[in-house]
C-alpha positions in Angstrom: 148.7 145.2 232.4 146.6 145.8 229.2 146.0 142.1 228.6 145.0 142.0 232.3 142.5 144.6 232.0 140.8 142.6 228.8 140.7 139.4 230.6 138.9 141.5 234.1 136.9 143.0 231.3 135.6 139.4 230.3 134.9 138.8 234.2 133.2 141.7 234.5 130.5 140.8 231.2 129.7 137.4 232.3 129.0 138.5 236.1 126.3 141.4 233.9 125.1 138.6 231.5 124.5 136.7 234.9 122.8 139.2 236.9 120.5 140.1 233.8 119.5 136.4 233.5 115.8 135.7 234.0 116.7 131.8 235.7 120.1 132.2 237.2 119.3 128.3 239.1 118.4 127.0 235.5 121.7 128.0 233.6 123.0 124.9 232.1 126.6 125.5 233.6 128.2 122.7 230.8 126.5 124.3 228.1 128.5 127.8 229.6 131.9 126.6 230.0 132.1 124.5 226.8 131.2 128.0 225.2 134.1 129.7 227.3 136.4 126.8 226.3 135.9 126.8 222.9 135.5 131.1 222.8 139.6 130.5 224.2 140.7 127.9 222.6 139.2 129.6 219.2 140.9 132.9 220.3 144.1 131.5 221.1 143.8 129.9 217.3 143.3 133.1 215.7 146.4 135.0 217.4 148.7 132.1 218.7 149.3 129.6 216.4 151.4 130.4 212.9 149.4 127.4 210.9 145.9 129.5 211.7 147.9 132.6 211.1 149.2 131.5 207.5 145.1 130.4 207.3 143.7 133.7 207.7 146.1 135.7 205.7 145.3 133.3 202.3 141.6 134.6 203.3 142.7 138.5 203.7 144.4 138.3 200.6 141.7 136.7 198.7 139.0 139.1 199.6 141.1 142.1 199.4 142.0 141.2 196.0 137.9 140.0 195.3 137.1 143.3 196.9 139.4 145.3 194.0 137.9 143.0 191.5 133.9 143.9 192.7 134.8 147.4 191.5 134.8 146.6 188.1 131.9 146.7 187.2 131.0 150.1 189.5 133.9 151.3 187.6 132.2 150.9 184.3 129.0 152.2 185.4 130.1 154.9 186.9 133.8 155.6 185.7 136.2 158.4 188.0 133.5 158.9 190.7 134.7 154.7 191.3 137.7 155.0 191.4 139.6 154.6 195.1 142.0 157.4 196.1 145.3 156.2 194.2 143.5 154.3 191.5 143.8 154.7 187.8 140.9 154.2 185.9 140.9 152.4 182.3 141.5 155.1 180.2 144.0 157.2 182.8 140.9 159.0 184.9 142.1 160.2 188.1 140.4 159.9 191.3 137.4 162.7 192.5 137.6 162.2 196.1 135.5 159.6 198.3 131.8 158.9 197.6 130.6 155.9 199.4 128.1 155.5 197.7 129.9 154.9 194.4 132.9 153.1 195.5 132.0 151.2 198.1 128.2 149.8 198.0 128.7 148.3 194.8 130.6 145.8 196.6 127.5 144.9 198.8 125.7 144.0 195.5 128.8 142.1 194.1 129.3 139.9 197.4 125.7 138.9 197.5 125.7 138.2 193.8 128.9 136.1 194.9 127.6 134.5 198.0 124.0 133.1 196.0 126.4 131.4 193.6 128.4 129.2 196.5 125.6 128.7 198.1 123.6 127.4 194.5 127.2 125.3 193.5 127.1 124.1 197.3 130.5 125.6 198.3 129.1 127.1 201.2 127.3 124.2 202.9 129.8 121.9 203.6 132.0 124.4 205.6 128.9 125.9 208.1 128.1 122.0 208.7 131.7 121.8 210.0 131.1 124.6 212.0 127.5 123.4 213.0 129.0 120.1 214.5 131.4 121.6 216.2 129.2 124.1 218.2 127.2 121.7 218.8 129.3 119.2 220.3 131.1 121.9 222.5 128.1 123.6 223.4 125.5 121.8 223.8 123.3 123.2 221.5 119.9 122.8 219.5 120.8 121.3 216.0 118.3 124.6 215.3 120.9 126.4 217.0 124.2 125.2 215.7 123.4 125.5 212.0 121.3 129.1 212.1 124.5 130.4 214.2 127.1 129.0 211.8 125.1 130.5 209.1 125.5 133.7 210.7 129.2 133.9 210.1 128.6 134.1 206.6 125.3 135.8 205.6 122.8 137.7 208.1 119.2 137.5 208.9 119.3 134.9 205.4 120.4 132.5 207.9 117.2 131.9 209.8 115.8 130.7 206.4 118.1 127.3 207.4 115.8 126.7 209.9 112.5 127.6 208.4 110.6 124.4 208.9 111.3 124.4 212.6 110.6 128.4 213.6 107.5 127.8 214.7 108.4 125.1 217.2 111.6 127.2 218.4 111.9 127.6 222.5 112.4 130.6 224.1 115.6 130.3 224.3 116.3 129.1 221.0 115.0 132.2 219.6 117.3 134.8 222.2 120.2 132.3 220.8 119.5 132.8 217.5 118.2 136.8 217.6 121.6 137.4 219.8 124.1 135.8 217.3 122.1 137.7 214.2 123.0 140.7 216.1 126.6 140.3 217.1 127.6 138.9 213.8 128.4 140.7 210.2 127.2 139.5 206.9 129.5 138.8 204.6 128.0 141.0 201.9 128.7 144.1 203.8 132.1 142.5 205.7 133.3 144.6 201.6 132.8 148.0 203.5 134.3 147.7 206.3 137.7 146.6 204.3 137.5 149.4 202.4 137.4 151.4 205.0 140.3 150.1 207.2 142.6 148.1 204.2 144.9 150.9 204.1 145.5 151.4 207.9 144.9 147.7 208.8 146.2 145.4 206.0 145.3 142.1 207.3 141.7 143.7 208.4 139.3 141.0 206.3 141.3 138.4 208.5 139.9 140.3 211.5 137.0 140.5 210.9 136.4 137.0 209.5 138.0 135.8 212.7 135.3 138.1 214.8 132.2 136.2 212.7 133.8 133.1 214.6 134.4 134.1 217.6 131.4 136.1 217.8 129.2 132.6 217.9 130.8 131.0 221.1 130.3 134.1 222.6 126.5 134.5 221.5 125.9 131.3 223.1 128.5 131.5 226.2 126.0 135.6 227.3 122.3 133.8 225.2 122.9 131.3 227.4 123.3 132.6 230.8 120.6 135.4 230.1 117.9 133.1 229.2 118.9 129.3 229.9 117.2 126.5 228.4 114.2 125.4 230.4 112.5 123.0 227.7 113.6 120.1 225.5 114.3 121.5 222.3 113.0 119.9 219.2 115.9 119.6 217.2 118.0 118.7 220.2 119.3 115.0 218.8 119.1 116.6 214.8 120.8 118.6 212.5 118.8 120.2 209.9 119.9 119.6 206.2 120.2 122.4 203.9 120.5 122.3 200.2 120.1 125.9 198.9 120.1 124.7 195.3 116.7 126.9 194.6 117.6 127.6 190.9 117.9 125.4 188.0 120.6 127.5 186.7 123.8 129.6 188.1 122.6 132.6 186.2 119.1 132.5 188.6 121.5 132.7 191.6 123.7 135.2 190.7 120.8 137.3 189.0 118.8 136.5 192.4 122.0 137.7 194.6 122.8 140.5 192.6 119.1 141.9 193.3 119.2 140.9 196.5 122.6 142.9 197.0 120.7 145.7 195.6 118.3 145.7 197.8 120.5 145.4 200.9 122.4 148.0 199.6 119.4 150.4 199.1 118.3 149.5 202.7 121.8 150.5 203.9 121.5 153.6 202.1 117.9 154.4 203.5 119.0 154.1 206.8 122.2 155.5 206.9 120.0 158.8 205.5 117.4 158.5 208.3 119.3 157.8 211.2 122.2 160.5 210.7 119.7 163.3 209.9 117.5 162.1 213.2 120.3 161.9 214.7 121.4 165.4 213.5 118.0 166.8 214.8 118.5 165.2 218.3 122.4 166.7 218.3 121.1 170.1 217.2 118.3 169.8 220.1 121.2 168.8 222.6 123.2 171.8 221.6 120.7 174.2 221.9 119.6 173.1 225.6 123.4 172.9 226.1 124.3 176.6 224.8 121.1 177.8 226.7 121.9 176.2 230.1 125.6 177.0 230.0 127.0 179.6 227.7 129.6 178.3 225.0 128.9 174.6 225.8 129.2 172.7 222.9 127.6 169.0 223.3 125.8 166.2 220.9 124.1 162.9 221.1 127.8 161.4 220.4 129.2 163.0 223.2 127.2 161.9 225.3 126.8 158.2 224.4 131.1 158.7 224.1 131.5 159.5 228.3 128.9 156.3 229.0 131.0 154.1 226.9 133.9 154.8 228.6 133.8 152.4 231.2 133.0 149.7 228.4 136.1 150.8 226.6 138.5 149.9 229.2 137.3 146.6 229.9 138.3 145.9 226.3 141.7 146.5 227.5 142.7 150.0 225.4 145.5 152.0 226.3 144.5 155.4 228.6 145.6 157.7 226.0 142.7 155.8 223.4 140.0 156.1 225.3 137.8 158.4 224.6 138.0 158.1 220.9 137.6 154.2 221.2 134.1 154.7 223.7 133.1 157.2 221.2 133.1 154.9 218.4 131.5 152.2 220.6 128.4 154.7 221.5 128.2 155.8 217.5 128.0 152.1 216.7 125.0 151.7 219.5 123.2 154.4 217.5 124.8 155.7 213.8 125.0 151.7 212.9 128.9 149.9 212.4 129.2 151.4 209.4 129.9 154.7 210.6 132.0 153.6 213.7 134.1 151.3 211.0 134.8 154.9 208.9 135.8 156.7 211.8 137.9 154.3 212.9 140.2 154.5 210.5 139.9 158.3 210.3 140.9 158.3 213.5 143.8 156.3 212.9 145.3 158.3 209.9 144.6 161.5 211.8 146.6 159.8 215.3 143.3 160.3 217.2 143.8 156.5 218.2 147.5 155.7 218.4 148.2 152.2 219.0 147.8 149.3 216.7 146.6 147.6 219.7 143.3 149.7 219.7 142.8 149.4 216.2 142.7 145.8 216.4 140.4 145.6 219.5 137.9 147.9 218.2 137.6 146.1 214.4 136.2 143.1 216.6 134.4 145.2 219.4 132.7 147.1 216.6 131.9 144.0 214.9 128.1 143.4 214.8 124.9 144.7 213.8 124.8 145.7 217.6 122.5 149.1 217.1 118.8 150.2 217.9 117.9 149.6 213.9 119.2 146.3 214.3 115.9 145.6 216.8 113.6 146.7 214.1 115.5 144.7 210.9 115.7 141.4 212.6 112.8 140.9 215.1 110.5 142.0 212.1 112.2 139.5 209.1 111.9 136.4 212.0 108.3 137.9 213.0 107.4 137.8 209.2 108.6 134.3 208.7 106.5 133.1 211.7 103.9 135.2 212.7 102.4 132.8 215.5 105.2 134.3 217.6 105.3 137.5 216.9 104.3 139.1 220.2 107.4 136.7 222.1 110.2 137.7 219.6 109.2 141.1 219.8 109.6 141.4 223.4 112.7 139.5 223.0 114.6 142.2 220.7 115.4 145.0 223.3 117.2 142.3 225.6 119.0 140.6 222.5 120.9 144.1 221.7 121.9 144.1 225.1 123.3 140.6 225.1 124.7 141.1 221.5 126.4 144.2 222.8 128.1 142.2 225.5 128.9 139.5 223.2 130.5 142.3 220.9 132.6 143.7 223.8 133.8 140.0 225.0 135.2 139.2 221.4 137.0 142.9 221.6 138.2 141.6 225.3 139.5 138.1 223.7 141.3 140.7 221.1 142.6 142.3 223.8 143.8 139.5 226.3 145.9 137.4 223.2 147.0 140.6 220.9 150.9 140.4 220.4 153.1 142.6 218.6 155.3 139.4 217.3 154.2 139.4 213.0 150.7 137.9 213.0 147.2 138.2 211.1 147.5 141.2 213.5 150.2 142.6 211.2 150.9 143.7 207.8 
């Protein structure tokens, strides 16, 4: 029945993607349904098939066991307050609680650092090619398109730097494909914090959310596509950039380059996480006060709130009844508080029981998995604005409508979680 729900869930997004588009008689219906095909045939992949299976657990184990090894150095720099709950240090140190900003961050600068030296030895290009012709042979897409979205499964707004030289020429349409997938998608420089949150209650989590990256393109395109259709001839439509990322003579450059890069994501993570929880703690004590005032001993916040509206949202995704709530409140406190806190209280709500199933677990690590929240507007409609200033004004007006459509496209991926989850032993199981 569960399974049922996720796929009338699905239903239910494309007929909101549809009524929200601005040319419903324009929608290129070929460049839809290879989307929907490939979104299934991708899903069933994921959770069906044991040589994909076997595929994906080789990746969780490598960046679980990369993710231990990026706390070396945080270790040294900063000794016990590094250490994980249940670690040892060097020289016998126990353990001083949790302090994200010591034991998990570091791993932001040490995945960049990581990322800028595949992409300088030319690991990385190879495999989003792959993916690039493959998008764009099922879906119809831009060569723009198809190499700027496979980009995004590995590194975030970096990716519109693949398409630099053709920005300015970008259609409409190209630019809500390209702003939507930077929104639904997760870097892989900060895909290290949400493992470390969930490892322990989800084992095979970084297979999860790698997976989501994947899916999370089909579905960009399958809601971009439908909202606002292609109404010109793109430029790159019969070309696939090339993209060399060799930008340093030397593999020291990159890593020095990623490391500071890391840095600064990290820093901006840290900013922001600051401002938007005390804002948001001013809003909540605001609500509270208007609460207690208007009825005596009611107790409500921002959270609350955004928790009751997401309910409806949180049973297309298929959870069980008894999950509910606690799965729409993480999907309002991602809209607002950024993934980063929905991913932590995800998995305190599993340890504590909150959310129950295994089933929910895995739904929301893909329905939470995006940069699908109001600073996400601000981060990527100003770095594609800055790159190509001519447009400002048109990918400025395109940014409130993108965090709806990458919202959607969140919530589908949590759907096709949903509609092919199986309790036999899977990436879905230690």
């Amino acid at each position: 029945m569960e399974r049922l729900t996720s796929l009338f869930g699905m239903l239910i997004i494309l007929a909101m993607a549809w009524i929200f588009s601005e040319a419903r008689k324009a929608i290129i219906w070929k460049s839809v349904l290879g989307a929907l095909v490939l979104e299934l045939l991708l899903g069933a992949l994921v959770f069906m098939f044991p040589q994909s299976t076997s595929f994906f657990l080789l990746v969780n184990r490598g960046v679980v066991k990369l993710l231990s090894l990026a706390g070396n150095g945080a270790i040294f720099l900063f000794g016990a307050l590094a250490l994980q709950p249940g670690e040892t240090g060097p020289n016998g140190e126990s353990p001083l609680g949790f302090f994200m900003a010591f034991q998990v961050l570091p791993a932001v600068i040490f995945f960049s650092a990581l990322m800028a030296l595949l992409y300088h030895l030319g690991a990385m290009q190879p495999m989003i090619r792959i993916f690039a012709k493959v998008f764009r042979r099922f879906m119809r897409l831009s060569g723009a398109e198809a190499l700027c979205t496979s980009s995004n499964i590995f590194v975030g707004i970096e990716a519109v730097f693949s398409v630099r030289p053709y920005l300015k020429d970008l259609t409409r349409s190209e630019f809500f494909t390209i702003l939507t997938a930077c929104m639904a998608t997760v870097a892989s420089t900060t895909l290290a914090i949400y493992v470390s949150f969930l490892h322990e209650i989800l084992p095979t989590i970084a297979g999860h959310l790698i997976s989501a990256s994947i899916l999370a393109i089909p579905a960009s395109v399958l809601i971009s596509k439908m909202m606002i259709p292609e109404l010109e001839r793109p430029r790159t439509m019969d070309l696939l950039p090339t993209e060399d990322g060799k930008a340093h003579t030397h593999f020291m450059g990159a890593v020095s380059e990623g490391a500071w890069e890391g840095l600064k994501l990290a820093a901006g993570i840290t900013a922001l996480l600051i401002a938007v929880l005390g804002l948001v703690g001013i809003l909540d004590a605001g609500i509270s006060r208007i609460a207690a005032f208007c009825v005596k001993g009611l107790d409500l916040s921002l959270t609350q709130i955004l928790g009751w509206l997401m309910i409806p949202f949180a049973w297309c995704l298929g959870i069980p009844a008894h999950d509910l709530f606690p799965a729409a409140k993480l999907l309002g406190e991602r809209l607002v508080l950024t993934e980063v806190v929905a991913y932590r209280d995800l998995a305190a709500f599993a340890a504590s029981g909150a959310i129950r199933e295994l089933r929910s677990v895995v739904i929301l690590s893909y329905a939470l998995c995006g940069f699908t929240h109001v600073a996400s507007v601000a981060i990527f409609v100003g770095g594609i604005s800055a790159l190509v200033p001519s447009r400002r004004d048109e990918i400025a007006g395109l940014g409130l409508k993108a965090l709806l459509a990458a919202f959607w496209v969140t919530l589908f991926i949590g759907c096709i979680a949903g509609l092919f989850y199986t309790q036999s032993p899977s990436i879905l199981l230690s």
